[in-house]
gemmi code that builds the backbone of each chain (N, CA, C; Angstrom):
import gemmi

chains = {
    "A": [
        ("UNK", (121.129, 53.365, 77.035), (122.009, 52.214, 76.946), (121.645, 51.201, 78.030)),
        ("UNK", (121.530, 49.964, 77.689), (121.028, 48.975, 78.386), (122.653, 47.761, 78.937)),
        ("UNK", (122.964, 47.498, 80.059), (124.527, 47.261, 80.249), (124.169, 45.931, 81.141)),
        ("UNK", (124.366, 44.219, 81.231), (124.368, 43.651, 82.236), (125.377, 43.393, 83.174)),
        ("UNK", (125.893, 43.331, 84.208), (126.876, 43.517, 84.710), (127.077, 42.302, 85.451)),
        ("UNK", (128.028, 41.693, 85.871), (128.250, 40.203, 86.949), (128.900, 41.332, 87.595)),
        ("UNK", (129.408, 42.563, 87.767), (130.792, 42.917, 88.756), (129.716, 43.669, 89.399)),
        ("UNK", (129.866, 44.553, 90.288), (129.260, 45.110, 91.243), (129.850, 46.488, 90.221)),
        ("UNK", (128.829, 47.738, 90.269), (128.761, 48.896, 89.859), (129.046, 50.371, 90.634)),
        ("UNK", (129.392, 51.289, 90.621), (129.493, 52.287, 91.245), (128.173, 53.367, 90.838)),
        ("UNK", (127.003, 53.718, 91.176), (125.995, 54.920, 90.364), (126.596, 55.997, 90.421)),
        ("UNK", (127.313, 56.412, 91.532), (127.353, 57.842, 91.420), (127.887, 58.133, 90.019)),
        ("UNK", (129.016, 57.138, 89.811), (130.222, 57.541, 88.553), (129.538, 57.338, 86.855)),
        ("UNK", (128.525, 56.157, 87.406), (127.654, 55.993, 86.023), (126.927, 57.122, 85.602)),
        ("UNK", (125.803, 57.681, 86.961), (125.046, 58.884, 86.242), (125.749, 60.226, 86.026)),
        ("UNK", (127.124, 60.327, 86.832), (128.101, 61.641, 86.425), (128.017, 61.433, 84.654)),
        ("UNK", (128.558, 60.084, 84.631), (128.624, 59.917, 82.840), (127.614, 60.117, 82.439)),
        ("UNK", (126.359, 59.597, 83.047), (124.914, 59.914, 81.725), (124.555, 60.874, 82.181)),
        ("UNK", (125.384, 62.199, 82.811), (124.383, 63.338, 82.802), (125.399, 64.133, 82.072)),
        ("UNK", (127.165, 63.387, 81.960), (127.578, 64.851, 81.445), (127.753, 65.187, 79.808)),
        ("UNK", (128.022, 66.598, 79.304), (127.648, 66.804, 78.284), (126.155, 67.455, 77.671)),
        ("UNK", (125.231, 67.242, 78.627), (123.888, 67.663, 78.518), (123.519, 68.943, 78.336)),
        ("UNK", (122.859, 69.212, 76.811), (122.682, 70.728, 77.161), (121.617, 70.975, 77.046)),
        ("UNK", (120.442, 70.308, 76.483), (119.014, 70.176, 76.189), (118.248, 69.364, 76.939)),
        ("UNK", (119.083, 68.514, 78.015), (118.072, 67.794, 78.756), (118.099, 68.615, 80.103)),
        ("UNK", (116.887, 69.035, 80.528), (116.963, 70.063, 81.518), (116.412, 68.652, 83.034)),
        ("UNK", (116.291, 67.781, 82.884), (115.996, 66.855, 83.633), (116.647, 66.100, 83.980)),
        ("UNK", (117.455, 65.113, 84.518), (117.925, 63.588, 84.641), (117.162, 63.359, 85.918)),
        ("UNK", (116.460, 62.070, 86.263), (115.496, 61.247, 87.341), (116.509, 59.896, 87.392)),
        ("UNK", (116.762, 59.247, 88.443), (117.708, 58.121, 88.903), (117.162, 57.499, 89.348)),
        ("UNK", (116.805, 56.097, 89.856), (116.829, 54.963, 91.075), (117.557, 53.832, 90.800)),
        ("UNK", (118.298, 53.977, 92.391), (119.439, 53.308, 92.837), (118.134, 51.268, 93.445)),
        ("UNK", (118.481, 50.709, 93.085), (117.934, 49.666, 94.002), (118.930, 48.694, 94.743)),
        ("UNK", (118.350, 48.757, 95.613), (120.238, 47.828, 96.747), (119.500, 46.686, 97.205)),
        ("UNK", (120.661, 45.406, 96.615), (119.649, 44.057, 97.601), (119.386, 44.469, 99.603)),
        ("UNK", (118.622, 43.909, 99.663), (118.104, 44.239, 101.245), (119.060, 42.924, 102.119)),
        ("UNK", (119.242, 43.260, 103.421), (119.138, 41.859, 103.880), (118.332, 41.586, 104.519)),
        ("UNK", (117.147, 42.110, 104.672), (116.542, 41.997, 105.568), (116.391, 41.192, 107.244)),
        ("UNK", (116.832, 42.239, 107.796), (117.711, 41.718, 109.179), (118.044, 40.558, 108.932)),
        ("UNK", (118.985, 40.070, 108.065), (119.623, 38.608, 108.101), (118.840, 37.570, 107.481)),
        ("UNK", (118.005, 37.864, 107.317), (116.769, 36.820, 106.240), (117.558, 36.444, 105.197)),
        ("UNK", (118.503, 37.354, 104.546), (118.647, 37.730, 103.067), (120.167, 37.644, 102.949)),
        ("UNK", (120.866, 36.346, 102.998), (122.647, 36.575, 103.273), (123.191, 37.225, 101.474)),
        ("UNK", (122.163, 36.224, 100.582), (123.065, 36.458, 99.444), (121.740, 36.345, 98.345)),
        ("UNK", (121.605, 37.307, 97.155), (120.664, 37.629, 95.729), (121.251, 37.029, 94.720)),
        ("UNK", (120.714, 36.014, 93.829), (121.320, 35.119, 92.852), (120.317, 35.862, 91.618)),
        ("UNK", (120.695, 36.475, 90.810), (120.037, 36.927, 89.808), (120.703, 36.176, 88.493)),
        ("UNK", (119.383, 35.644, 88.267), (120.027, 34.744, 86.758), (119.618, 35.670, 85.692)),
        ("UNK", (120.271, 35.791, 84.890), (119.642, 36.427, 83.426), (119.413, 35.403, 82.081)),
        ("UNK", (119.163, 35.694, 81.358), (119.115, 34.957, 79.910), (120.341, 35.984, 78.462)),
        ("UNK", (121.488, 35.693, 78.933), (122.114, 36.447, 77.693), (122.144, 36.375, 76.564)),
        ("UNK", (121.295, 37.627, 75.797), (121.275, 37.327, 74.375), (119.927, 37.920, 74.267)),
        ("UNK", (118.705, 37.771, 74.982), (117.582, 37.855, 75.537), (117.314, 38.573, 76.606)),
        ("UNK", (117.696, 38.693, 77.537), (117.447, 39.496, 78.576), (117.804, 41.438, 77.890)),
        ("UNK", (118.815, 41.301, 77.750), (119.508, 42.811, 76.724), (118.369, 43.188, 75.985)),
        ("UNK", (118.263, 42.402, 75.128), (116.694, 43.006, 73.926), (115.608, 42.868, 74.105)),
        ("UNK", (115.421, 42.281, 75.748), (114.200, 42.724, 75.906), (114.054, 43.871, 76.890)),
        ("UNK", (114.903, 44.331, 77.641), (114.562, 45.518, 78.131), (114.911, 46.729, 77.293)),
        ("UNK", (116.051, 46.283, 76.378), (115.906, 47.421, 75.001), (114.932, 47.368, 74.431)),
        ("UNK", (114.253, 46.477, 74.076), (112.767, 47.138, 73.746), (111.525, 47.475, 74.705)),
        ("UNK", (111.917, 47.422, 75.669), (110.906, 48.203, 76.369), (111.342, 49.780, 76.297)),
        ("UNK", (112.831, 49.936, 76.388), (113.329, 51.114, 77.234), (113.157, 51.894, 75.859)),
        ("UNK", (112.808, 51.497, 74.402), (111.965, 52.224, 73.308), (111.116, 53.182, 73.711)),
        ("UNK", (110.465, 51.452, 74.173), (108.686, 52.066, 74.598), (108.850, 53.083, 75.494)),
        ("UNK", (109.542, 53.086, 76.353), (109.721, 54.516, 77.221), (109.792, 55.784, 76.825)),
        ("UNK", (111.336, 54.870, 75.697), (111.524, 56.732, 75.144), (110.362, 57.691, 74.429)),
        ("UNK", (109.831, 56.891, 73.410), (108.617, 57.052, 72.906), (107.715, 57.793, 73.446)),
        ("UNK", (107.205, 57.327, 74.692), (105.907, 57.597, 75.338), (106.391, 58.471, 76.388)),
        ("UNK", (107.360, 59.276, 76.914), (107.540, 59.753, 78.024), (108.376, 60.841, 77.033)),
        ("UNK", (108.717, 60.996, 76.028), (109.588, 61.792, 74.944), (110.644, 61.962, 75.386)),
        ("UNK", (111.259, 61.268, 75.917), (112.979, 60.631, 76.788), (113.935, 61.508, 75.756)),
        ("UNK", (114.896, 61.893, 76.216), (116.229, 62.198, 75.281), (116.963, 60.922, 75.462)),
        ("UNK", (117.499, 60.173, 76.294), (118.084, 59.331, 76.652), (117.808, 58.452, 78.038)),
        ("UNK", (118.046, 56.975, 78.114), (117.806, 56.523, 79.473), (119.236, 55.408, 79.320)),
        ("UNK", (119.042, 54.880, 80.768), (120.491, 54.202, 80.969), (120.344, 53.208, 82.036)),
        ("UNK", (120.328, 52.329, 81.989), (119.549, 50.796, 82.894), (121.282, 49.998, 82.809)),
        ("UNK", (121.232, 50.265, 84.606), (122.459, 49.035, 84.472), (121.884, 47.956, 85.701)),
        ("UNK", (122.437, 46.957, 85.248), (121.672, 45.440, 86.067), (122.526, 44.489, 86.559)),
        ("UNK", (122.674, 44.365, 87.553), (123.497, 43.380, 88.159), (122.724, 42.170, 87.452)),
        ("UNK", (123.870, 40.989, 87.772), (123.469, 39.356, 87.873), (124.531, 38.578, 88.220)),
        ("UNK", (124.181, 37.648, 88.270), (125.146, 36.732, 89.197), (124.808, 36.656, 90.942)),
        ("UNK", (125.709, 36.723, 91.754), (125.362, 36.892, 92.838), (125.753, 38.152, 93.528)),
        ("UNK", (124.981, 38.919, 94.276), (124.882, 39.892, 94.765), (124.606, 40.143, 96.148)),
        ("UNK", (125.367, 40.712, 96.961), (125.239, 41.331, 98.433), (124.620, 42.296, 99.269)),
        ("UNK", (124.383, 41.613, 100.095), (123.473, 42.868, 100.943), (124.433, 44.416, 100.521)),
        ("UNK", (122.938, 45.122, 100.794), (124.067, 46.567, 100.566), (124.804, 47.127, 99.099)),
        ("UNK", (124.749, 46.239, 98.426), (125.677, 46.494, 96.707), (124.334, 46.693, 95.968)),
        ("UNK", (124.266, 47.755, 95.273), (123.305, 47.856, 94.214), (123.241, 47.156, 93.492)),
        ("UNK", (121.729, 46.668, 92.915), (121.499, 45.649, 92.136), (121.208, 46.426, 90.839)),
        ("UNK", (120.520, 47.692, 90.648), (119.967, 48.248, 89.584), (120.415, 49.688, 89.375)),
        ("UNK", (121.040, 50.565, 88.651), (120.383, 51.799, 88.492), (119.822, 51.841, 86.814)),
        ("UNK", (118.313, 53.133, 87.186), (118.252, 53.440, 86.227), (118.011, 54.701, 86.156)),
        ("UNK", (118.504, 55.848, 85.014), (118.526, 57.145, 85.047), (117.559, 57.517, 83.563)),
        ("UNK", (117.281, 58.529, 83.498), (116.210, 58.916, 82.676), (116.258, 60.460, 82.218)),
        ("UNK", (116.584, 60.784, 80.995), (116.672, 61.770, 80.405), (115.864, 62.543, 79.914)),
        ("UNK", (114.975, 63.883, 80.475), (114.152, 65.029, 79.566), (114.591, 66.081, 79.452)),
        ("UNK", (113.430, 67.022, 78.662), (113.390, 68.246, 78.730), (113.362, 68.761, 79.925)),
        ("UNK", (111.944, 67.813, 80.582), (111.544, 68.550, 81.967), (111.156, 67.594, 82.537)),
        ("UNK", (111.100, 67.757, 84.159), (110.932, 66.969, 85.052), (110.372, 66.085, 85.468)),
        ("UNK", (109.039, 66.151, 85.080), (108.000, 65.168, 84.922), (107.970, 64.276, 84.578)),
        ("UNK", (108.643, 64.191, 82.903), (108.439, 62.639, 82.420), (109.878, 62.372, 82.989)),
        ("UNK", (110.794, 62.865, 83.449), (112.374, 61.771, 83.601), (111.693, 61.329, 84.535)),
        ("UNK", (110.803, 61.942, 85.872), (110.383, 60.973, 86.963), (109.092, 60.070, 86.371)),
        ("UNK", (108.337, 60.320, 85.626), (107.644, 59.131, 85.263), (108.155, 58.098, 84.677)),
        ("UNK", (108.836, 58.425, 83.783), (109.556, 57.537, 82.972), (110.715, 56.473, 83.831)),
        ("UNK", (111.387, 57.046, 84.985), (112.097, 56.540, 85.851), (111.326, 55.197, 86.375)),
        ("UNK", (109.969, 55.639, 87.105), (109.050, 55.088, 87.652), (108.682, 54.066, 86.945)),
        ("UNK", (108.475, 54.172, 85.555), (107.476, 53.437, 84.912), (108.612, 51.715, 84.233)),
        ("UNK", (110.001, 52.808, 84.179), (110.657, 51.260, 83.712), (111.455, 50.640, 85.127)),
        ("UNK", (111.298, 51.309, 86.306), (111.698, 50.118, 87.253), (109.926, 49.362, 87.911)),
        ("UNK", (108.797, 50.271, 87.416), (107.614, 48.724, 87.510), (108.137, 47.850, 86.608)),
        ("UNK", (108.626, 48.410, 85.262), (108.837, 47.077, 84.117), (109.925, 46.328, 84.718)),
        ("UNK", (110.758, 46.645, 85.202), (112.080, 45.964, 85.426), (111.477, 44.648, 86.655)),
        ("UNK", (111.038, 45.256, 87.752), (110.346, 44.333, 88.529), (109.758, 43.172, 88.458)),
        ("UNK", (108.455, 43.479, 87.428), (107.855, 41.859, 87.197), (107.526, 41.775, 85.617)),
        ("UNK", (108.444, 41.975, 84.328), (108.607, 41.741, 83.574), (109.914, 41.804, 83.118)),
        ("UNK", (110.834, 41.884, 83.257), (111.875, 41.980, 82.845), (112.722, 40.709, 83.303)),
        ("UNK", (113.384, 40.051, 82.224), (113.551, 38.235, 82.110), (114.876, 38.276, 82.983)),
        ("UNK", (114.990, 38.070, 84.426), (115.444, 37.904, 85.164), (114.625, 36.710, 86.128)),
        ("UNK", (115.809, 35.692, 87.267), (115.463, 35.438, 88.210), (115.981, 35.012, 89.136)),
        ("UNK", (115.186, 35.436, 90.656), (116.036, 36.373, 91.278), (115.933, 35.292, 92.701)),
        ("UNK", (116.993, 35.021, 93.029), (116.922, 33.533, 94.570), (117.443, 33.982, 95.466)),
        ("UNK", (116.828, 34.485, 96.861), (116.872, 35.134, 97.670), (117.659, 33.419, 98.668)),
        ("UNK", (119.136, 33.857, 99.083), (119.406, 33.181, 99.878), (119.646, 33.507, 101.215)),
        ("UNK", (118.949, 32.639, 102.441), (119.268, 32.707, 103.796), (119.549, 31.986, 104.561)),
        ("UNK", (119.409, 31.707, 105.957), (119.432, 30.791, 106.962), (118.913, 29.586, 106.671)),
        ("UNK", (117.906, 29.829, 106.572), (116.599, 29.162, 106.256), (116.632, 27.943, 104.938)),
        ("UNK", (117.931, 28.557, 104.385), (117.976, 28.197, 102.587), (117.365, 28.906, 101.666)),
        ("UNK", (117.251, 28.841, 100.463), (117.501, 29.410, 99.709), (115.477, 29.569, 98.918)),
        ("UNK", (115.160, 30.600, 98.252), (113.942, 30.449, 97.557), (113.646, 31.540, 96.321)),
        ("UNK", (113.522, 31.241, 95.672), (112.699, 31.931, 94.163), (111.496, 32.780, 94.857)),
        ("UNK", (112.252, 34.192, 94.228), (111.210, 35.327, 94.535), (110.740, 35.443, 93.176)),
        ("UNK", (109.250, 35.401, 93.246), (108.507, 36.030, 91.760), (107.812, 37.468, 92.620)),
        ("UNK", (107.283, 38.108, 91.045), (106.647, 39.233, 91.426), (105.210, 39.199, 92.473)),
        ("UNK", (105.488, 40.235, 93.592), (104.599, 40.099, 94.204), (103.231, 40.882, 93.940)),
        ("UNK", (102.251, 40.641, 94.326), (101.078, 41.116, 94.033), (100.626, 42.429, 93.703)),
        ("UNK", (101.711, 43.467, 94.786), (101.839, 45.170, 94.988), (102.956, 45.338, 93.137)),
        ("UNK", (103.325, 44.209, 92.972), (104.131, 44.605, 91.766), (103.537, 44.379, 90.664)),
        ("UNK", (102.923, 43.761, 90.286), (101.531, 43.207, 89.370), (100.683, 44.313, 89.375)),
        ("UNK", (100.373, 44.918, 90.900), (99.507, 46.118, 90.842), (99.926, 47.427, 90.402)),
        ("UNK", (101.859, 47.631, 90.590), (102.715, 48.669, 89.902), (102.435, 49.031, 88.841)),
        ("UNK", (102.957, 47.569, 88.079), (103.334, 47.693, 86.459), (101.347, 48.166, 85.744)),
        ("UNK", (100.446, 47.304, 86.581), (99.283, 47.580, 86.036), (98.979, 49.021, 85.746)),
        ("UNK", (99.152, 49.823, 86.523), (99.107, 51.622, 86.535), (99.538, 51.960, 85.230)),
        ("UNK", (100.512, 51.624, 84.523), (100.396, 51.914, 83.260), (100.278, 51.708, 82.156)),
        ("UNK", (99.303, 50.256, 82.444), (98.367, 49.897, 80.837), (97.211, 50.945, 80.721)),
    ],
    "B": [
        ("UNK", (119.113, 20.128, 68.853), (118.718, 21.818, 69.514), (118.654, 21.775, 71.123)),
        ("UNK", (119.365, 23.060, 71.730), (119.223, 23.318, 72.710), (118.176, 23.760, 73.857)),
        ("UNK", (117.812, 23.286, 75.048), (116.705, 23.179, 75.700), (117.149, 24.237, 76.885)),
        ("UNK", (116.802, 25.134, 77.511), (117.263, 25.642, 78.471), (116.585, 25.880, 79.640)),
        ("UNK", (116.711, 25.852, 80.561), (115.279, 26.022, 81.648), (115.757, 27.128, 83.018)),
        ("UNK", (115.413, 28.215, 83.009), (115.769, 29.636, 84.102), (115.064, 29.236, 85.150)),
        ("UNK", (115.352, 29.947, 86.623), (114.713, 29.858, 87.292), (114.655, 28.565, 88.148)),
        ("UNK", (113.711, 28.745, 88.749), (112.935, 27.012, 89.604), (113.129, 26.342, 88.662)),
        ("UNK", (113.019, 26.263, 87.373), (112.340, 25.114, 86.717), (113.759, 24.145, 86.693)),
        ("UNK", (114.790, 24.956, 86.645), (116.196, 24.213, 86.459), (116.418, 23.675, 87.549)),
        ("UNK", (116.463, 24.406, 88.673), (116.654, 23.759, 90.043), (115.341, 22.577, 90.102)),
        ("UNK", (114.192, 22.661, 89.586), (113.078, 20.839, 89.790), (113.734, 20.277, 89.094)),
        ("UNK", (114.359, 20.285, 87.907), (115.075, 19.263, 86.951), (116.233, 18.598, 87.019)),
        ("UNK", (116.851, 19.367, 87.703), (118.451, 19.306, 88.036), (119.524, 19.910, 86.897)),
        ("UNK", (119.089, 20.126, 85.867), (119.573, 20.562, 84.930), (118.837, 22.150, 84.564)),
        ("UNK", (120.145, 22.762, 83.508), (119.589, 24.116, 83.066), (119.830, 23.683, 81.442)),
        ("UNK", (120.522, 23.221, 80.886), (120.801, 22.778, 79.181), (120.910, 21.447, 79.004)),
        ("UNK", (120.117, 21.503, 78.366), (120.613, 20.072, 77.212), (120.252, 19.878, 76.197)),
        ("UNK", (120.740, 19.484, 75.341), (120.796, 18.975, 73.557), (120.346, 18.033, 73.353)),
        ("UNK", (119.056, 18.118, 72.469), (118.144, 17.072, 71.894), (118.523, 16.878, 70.286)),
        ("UNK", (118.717, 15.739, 70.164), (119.087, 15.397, 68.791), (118.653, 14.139, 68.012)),
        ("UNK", (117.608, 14.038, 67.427), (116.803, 14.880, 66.367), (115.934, 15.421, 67.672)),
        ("UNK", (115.627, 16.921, 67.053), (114.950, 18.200, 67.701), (113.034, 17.764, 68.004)),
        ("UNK", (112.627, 17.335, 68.963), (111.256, 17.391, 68.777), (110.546, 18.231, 67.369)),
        ("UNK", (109.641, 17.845, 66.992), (108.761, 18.329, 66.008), (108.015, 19.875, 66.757)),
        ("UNK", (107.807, 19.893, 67.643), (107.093, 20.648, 68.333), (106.741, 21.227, 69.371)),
        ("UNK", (106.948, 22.388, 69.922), (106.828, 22.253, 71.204), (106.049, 21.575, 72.010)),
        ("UNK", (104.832, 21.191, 71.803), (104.061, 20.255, 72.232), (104.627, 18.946, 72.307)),
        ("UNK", (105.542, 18.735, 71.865), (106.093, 16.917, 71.392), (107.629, 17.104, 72.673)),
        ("UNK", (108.185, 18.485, 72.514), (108.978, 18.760, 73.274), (108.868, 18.456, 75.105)),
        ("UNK", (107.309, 19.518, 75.340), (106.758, 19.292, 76.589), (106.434, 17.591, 76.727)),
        ("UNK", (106.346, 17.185, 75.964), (105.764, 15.499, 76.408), (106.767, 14.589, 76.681)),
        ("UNK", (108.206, 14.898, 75.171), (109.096, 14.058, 75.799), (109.749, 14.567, 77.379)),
        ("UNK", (109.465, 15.603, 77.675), (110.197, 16.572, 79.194), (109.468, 15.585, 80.365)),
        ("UNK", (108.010, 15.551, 80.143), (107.052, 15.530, 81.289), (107.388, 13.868, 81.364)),
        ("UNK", (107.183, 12.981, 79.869), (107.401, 11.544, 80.145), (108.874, 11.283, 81.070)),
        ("UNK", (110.039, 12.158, 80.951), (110.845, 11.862, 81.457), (110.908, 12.184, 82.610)),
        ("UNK", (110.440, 13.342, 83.345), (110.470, 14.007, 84.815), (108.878, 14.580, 84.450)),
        ("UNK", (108.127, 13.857, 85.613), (106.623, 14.178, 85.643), (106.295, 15.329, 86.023)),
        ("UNK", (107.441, 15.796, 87.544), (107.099, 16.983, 88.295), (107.934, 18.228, 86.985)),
        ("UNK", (108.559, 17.812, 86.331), (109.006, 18.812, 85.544), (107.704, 19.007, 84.526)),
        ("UNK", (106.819, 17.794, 83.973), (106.058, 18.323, 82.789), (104.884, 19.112, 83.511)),
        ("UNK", (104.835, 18.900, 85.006), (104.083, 19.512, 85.313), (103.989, 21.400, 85.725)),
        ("UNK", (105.088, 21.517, 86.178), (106.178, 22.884, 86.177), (105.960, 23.735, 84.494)),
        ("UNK", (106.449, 23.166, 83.570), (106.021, 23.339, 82.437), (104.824, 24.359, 82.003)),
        ("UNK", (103.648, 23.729, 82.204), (102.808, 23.993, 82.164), (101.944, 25.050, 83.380)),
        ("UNK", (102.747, 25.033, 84.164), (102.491, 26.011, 85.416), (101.421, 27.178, 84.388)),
        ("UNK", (101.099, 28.041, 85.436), (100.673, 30.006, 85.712), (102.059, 30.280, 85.219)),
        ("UNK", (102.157, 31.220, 84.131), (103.074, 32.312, 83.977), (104.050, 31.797, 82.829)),
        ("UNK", (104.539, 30.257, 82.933), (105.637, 29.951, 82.570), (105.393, 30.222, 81.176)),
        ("UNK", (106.471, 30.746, 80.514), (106.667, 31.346, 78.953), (107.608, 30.452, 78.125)),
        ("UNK", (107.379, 30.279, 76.946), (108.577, 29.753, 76.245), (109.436, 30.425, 75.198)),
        ("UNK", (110.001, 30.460, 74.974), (111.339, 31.134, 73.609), (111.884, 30.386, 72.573)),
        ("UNK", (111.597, 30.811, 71.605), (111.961, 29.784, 70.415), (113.118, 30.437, 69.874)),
        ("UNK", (114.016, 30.397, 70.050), (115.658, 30.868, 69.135), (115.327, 32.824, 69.951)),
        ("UNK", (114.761, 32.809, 71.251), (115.624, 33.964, 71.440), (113.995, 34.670, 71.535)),
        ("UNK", (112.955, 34.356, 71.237), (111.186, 34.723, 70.710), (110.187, 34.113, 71.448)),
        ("UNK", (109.546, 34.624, 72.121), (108.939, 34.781, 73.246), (107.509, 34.129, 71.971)),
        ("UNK", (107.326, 32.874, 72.157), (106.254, 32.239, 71.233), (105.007, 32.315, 72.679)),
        ("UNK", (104.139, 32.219, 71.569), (102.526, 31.822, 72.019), (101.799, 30.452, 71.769)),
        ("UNK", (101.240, 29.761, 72.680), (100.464, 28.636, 71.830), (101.430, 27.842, 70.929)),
        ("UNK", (100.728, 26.970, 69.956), (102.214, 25.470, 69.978), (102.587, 26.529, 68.836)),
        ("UNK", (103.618, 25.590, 68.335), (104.733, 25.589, 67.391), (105.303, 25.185, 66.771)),
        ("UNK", (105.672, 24.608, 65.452), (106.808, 23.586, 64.770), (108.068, 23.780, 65.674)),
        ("UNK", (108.642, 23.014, 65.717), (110.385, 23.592, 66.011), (111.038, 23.173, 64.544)),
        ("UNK", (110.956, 22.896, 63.947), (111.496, 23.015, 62.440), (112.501, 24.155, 62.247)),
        ("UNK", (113.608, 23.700, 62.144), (114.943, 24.720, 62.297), (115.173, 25.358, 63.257)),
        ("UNK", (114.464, 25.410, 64.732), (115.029, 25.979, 65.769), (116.228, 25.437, 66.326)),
        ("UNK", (116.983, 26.485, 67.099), (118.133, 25.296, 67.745), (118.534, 25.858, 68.990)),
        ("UNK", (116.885, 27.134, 69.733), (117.311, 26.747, 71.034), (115.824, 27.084, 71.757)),
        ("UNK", (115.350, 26.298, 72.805), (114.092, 26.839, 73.239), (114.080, 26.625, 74.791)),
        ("UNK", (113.651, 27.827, 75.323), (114.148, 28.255, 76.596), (112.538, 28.164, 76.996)),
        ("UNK", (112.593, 27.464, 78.356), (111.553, 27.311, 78.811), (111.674, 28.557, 80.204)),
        ("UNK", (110.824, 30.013, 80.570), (110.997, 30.700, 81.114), (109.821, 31.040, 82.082)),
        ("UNK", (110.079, 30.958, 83.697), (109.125, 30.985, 84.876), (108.951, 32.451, 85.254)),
        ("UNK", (107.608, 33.003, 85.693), (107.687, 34.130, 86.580), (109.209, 34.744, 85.961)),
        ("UNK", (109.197, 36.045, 85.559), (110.176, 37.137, 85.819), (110.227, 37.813, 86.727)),
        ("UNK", (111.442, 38.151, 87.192), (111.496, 39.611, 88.400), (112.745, 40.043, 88.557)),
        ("UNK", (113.047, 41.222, 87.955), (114.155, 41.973, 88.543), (114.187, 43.027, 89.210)),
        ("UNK", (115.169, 43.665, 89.314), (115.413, 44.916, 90.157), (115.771, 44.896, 91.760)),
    ],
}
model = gemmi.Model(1)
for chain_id, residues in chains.items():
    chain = gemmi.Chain(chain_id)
    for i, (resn, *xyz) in enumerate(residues, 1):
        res = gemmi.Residue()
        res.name, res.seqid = resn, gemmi.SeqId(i, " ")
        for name, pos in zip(("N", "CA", "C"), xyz):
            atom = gemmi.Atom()
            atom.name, atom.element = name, gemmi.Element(name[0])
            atom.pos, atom.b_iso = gemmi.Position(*pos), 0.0
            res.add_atom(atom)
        chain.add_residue(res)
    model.add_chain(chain)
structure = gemmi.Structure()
structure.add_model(model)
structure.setup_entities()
């Protein structure tokens, strides 16, 4: 399930829900991502989305996941709007048989989430405010699994 | 039809929507009336990376707009 959120999220209580009930997935893999502030660089995260568009396109990636990693289930929740140091911006959890692919599969859709996934993201500070695109180490992420 | 612009590109323009009526013929006709009106915008446009969306569809290369009625002009992605 793919969810965008403007409110700020709780993970622990989300992945209690996407793990309970499970009797065949001997796996669940998580990552939590929290805006940084980086010692004060970073007062406030403006994540714009595209609604309507943003949803179906990481539902169709999070296909491609299930597909290729043989997923039982995955679960991507996404902040937007504006966001605070310290408040999670992302979780995503990942459902197998076995261990391996929930952590690959974990891995492989927060490279996608990073520098393909139709978000954008304005890092505000002191300094004022600036448009973060994907950086080079993230270009080099997502590349690992073409 | 509706024009939308994410990202930087809204903050160079000053705007994120607006309604063109009658709809350019094309995206190509689209980018020209943009750029004749704000230069640094037709130039943004055309940037590295920047993508366009035709009703929601991540198009390639030009296009009719013939019955579209929304096209989102989209910079660099990044979440998480």
């Amino acid at each position: 399930m793919i969810r965008l959120s403007i409110q700020p999220f709780e993970p622990g209580a989300e992945l209690a829900a996407f793990c309970a009930g499970r009797t065949e997935s001997g796996a669940v893999a998580s990552f939590v991502g929290i805006a940084r502030a980086d010692a004060g660089q970073t007062t406030a995260l403006e994540l714009e989305a595209y609604p309507g568009f943003t949803e179906v396109e990481i539902a169709r990636f999070a296909e491609a996941a299930i597909a290729r990693f043989s997923l039982h289930d995955v679960l991507i929740v996404h902040r937007h709007g504006s966001i605070a140091p310290g408040e999670p911006i992302v979780l995503v959890a990942t459902a197998a048989a076995h261990r391996r692919e929930a952590f690959d599969a974990c891995d492989y859709l927060m490279d996608y989430l990073k520098s393909r996934a139709p978000f954008w993201k304005k890092e505000h500070g002191p300094d004022g405010a600036r448009w973060v695109e994907p950086t080079a180490r993230d270009l080099d992420d997502i590349a690992r699994w073409d | 039809m509706r024009v939308l612009l994410f990202g930087r590109l809204g903050d160079l323009a000053g705007w994120r929507e607006r309604s063109f009526d009658p709809a350019p013929p094309s995206l190509a006709a689209l980018r020209a009336l943009l750029a004749g009106e704000d230069a640094a915008l037709g130039v943004a446009l055309c940037g590295k990376g920047v993508q366009a969306a035709v009703d929601k569809i991540i198009v390639r290369g030009e296009i009719a707009l013939a019955g579209a009625s929304e096209v989102a002009f989209l910079p660099p992605m990044s979440g998480g």
